[in-house]
C-alpha positions in Angstrom: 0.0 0.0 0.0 2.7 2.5 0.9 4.4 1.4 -2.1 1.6 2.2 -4.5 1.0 5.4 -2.3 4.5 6.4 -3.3 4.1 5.7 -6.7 0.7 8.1 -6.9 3.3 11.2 -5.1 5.4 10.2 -7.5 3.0 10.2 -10.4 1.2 13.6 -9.3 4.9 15.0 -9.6 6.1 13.4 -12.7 7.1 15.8 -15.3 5.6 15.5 -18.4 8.6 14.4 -20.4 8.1 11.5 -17.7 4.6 11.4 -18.6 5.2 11.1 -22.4 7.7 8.1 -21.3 5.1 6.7 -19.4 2.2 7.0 -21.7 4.4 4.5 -24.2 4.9 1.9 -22.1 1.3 1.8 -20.3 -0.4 3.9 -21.7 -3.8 3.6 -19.1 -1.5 5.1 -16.3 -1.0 7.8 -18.5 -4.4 8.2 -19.3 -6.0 7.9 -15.5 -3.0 10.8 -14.4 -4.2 13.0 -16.8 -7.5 12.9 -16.1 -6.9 13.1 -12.5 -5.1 16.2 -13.1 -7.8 17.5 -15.8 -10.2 16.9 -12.5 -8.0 18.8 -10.0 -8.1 21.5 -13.2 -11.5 21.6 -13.2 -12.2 21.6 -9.0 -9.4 24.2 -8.8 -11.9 26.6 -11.0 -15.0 25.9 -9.7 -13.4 27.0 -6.1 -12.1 29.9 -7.8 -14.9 30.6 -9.2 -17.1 30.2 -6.1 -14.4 32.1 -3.7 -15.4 35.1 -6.5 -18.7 34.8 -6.3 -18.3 34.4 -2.4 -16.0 37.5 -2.2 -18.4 39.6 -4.7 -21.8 38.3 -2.5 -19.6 39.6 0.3 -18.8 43.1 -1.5 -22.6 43.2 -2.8 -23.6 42.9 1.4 -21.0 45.5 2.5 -22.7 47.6 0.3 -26.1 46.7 1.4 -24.9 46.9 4.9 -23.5 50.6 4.6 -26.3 52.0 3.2 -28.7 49.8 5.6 -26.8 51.5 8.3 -27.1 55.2 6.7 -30.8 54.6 6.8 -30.6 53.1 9.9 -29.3 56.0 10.7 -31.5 58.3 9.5 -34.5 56.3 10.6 -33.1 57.1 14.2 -32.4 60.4 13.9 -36.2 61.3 12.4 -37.3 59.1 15.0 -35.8 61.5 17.6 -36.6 64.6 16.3 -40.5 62.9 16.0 -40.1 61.9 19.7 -39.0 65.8 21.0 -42.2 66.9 18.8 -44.6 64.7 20.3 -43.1 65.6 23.4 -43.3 69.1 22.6 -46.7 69.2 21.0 -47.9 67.0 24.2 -46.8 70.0 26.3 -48.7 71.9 24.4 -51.8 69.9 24.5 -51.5 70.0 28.0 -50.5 73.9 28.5 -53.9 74.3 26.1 -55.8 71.8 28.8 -54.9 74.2 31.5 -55.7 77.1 29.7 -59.1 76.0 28.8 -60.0 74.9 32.7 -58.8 78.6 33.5 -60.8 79.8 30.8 -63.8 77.8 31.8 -62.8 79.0 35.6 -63.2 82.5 34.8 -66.1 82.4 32.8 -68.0 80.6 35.8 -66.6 83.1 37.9 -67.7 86.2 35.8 -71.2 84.0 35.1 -71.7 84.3 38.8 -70.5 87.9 39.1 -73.1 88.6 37.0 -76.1 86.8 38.4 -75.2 88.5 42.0 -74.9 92.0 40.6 -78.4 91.1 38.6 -79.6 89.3 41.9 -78.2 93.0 43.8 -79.7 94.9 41.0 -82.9 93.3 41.1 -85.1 95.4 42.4 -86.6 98.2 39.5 -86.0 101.8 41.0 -88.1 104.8 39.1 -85.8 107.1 37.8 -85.7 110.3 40.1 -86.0 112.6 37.4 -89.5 111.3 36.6 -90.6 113.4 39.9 -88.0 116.1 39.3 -90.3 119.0 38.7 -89.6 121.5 41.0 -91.0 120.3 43.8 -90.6 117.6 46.4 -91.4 114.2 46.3 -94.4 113.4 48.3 -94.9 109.4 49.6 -98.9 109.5 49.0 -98.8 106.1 50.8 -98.5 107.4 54.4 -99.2 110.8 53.9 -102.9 112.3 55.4 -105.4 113.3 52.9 -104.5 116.6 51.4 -107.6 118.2 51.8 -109.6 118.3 54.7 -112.9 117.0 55.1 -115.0 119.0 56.8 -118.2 118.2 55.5 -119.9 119.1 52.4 -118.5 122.3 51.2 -119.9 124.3 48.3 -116.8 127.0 47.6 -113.3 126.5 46.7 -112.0 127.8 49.8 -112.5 124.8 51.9 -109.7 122.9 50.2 -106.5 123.2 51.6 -103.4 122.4 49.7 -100.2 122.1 51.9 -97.8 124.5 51.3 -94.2 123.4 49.5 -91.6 125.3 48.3 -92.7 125.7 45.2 -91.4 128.0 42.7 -91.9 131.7 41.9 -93.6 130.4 38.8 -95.4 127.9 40.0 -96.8 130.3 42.7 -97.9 132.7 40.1 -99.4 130.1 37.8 -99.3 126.7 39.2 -99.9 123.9 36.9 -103.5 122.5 37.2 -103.1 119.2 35.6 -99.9 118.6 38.9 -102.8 118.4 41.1 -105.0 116.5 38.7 -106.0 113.0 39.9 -106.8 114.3 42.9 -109.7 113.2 44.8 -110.9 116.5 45.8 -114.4 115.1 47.7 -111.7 113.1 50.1 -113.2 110.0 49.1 -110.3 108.7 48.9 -106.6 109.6 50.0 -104.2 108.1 47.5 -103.7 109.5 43.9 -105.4 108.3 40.7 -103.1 108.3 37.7 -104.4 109.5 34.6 -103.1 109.4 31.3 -104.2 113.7 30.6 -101.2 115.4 30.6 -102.4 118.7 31.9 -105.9 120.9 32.1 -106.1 124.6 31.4 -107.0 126.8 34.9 -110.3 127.6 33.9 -111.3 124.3 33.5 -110.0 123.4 36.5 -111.9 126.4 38.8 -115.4 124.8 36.6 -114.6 121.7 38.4 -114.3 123.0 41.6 -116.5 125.2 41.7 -118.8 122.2 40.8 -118.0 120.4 43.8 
């Protein structure tokens, strides 16, 4: 076995003038080496051509790698600058939040502002100027009657009207239609609004003079 092992080293080295040699006197041997080395031929390039395709696979995912990683990388830096605007714009949201309870705050507050000063305000007062005529304002409510009742009277004179300070002008020529409303009889001791602005004076001594 070792011997016939030798003799394969020695064939796989044997020159080819050997070879030529050898190929005359057996010419099978000659044949079987060549084709062994035709085979090594053949195995050496399909591994070279496999460690190409190998090292151009490996060139082709270097490639892919880099520019996976420069996406990568700006994949992670959008993702950052979208992670400092959703924190920003939940700051916001919540900065809006407290605004609008402040804002609802305030408008309770000024809602019930409002309803006390309507609730303080309530009560209708008549204008003074309504009564601003020159004279006083008289309370008819508790006030006695004007006039006094002293029976049946025929004549003017027995009405008396309480003196106020009036003015010169309404002591030369008071206004008749003031006074009108009046229950002059004393029937009755409060004052009966009418809707007649104002009588002339002589109409005014007819009536009286009536009574």
């Amino acid at each position: 076995m070792l011997g016939e092992g030798g003799m394969i080293e020695a064939k796989k080295a044997m020159a080819p003038e050997k070879l030529a040699e050898l190929w005359t006197i057996d010419p099978k041997r000659a044949k079987r080496i060549l084709a062994n080395r035709q085979s090594a031929a053949r195995s050496k390039e399909r591994k070279a051509r496999y460690i190409s395709e190998l090292e151009r696979k490996v060139h082709t995912l270097q490639t892919e790698a880099t520019t996976l990683s420069a996406t990568l990388t700006l994949f992670q830096r959008d993702t950052t600058c979208l992670s400092n605007e959703n924190a920003e714009l939940k700051l916001r949201l919540q900065a809006m939040e407290q605004q609008a309870h402040l804002r609802e705050a305030i408008n309770k507050a000024l809602k019930n502002e409002v309803e006390r000063l309507r609730v303080a305000t309530g009560e209708t007062k008549v204008p003074s100027d309504v009564y601003n005529l020159g004279m006083q304002r008289i309370p008819y409510d508790n006030q006695p009657n004007m006039f006094s009742q002293s029976g049946p009277t025929n004549n003017s004179q027995s009405m008396q009207i309480p003196q106020y300070h009036q003015p010169l002008q309404w002591q030369k020529d008071p206004p008749i239609g003031h006074f009108q409303g009046l229950d002059i009889n004393g029937r009755s001791s409060h004052v009966i609004k009418t809707e007649t602005p104002s009588i002339s004076a002589s109409e005014s001594n007819n009536s009286t003079t009536t009574f």
